[in-house]
C-alpha positions as CSV (number, residue, x, y, z in Angstrom):
1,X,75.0,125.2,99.9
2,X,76.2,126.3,96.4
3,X,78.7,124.3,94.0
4,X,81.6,126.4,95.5
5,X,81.0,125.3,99.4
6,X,80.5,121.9,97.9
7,X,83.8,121.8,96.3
8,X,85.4,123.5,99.5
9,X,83.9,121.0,102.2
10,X,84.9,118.1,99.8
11,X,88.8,118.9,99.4
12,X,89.2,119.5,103.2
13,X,87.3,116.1,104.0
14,X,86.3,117.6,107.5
15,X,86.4,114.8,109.9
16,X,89.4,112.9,108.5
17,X,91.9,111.8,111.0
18,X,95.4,110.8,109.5
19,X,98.5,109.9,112.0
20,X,101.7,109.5,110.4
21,X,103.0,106.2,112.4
22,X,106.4,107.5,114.1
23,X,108.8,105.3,114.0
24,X,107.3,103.6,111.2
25,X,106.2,99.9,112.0
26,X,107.8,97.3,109.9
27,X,106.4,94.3,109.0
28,X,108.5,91.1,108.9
29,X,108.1,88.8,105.8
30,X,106.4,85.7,107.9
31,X,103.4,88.2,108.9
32,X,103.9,90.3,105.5
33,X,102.8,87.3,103.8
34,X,99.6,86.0,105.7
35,X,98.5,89.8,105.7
36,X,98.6,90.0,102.2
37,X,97.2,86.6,101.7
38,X,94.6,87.4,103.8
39,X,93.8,90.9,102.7
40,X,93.9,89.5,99.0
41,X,90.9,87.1,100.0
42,X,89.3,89.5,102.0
43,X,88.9,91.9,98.9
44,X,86.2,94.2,98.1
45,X,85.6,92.3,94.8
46,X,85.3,89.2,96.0
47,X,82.6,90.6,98.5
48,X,85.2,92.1,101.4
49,X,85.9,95.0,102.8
50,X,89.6,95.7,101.8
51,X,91.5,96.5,98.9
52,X,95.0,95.9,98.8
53,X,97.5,97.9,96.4
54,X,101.3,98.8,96.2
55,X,101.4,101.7,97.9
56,X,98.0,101.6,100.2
57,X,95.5,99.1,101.9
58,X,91.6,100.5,101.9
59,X,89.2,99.5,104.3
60,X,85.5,99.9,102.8
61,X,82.5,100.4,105.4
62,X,80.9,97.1,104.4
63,X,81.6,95.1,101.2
64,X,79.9,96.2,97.7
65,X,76.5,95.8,96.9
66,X,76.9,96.5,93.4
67,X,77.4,93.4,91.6
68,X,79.7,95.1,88.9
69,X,81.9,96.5,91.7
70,X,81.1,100.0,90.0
71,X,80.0,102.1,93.3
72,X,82.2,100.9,96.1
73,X,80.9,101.5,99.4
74,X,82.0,104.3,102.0
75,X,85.7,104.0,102.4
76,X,86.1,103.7,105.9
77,X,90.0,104.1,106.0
78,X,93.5,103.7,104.4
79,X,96.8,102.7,105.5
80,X,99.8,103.9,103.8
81,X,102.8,101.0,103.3
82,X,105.8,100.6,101.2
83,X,106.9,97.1,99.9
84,X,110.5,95.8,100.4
85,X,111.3,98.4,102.6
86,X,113.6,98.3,104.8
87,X,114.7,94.6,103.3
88,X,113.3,93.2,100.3
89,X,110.3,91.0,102.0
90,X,109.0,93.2,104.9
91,X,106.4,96.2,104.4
92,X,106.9,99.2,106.3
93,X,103.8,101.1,107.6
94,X,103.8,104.5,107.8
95,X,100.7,106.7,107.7
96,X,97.1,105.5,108.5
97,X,93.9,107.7,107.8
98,X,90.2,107.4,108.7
99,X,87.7,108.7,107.1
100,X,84.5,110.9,108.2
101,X,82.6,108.1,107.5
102,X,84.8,105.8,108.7
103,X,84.9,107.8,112.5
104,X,81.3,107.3,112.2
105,X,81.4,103.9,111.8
106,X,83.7,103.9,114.9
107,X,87.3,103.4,113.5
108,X,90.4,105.0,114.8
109,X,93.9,104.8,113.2
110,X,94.9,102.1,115.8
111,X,91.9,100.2,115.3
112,X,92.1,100.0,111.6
113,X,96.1,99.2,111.4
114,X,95.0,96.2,114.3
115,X,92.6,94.8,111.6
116,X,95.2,94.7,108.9
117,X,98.0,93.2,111.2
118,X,95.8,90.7,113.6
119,X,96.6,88.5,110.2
120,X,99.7,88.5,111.1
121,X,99.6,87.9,114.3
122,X,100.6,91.8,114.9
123,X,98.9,94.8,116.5
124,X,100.2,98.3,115.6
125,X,101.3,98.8,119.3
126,X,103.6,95.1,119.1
127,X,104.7,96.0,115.7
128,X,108.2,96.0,115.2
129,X,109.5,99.7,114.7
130,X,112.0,101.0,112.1
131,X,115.5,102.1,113.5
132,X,115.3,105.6,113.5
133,X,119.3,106.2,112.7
134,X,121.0,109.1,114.0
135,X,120.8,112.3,111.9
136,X,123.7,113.4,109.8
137,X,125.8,115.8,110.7
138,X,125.1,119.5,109.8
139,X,127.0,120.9,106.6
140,X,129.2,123.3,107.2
141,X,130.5,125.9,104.7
């Protein structure tokens, strides 16, 4: 395989899975906090398997091997999550991807959302959902 197919193969990940959560699940600020809590001391430089930032959660294969913390293991998955949304302490959920390696290690977006929320107390499918409001009206001219 030549530099090109390498590049190719890499940017369409083949064997990624994402799932955009419809309605979004919202976390309430009770289970917001243990998860967090929980993720934070379950991170991947403390010798876990998550990594917890604004705007994602990653879930590593198994925790690093590199003292340093410079070659992170496989990423297994992410979850996508927005803080203080829809009220100031609860996290909204709303797009969840494994990763090839990740399907290999036998992880499915349900699965890896369950991980995250069993701190809580939650699953993905007794999550509570977002309101999914009525859409505007159409414009007229």
């Amino acid at each position: 395989m030549d530099a090109w197919e390498t590049l190719v193969s890499e940017m369409q990940d083949e064997g990624e899975v994402t799932e955009v959560i419809r309605p979004a699940a919202v976390v309430p600020e009770e289970a917001a906090r243990a998860i967090l809590m929980q993720l934070s001391l379950r991170d991947l430089s403390l010798g876990g398997v998550w990594e917890a930032e604004p705007v994602q959660w990653r879930r590593y294969g198994a925790p690093s091997q590199d003292e340093a913390g410079d070659t992170p293991p496989e990423l297994a998955g992410t979850i996508q999550i927005a803080y203080g949304v829809p009220t100031r302490y609860e996290i909204t959920i709303y797009r969840a991807t494994v990763t090839a390696a990740g399907h290999r290690l036998g992880w499915t977006v349900e699965s890896l959302c369950d991980e995250a929320l069993a701190h809580g107390d939650l699953s993905l499918a007794n999550c509570p959902r977002a309101d999914l409001g009525a859409p505007p009206p159409p414009m007229r001219a």
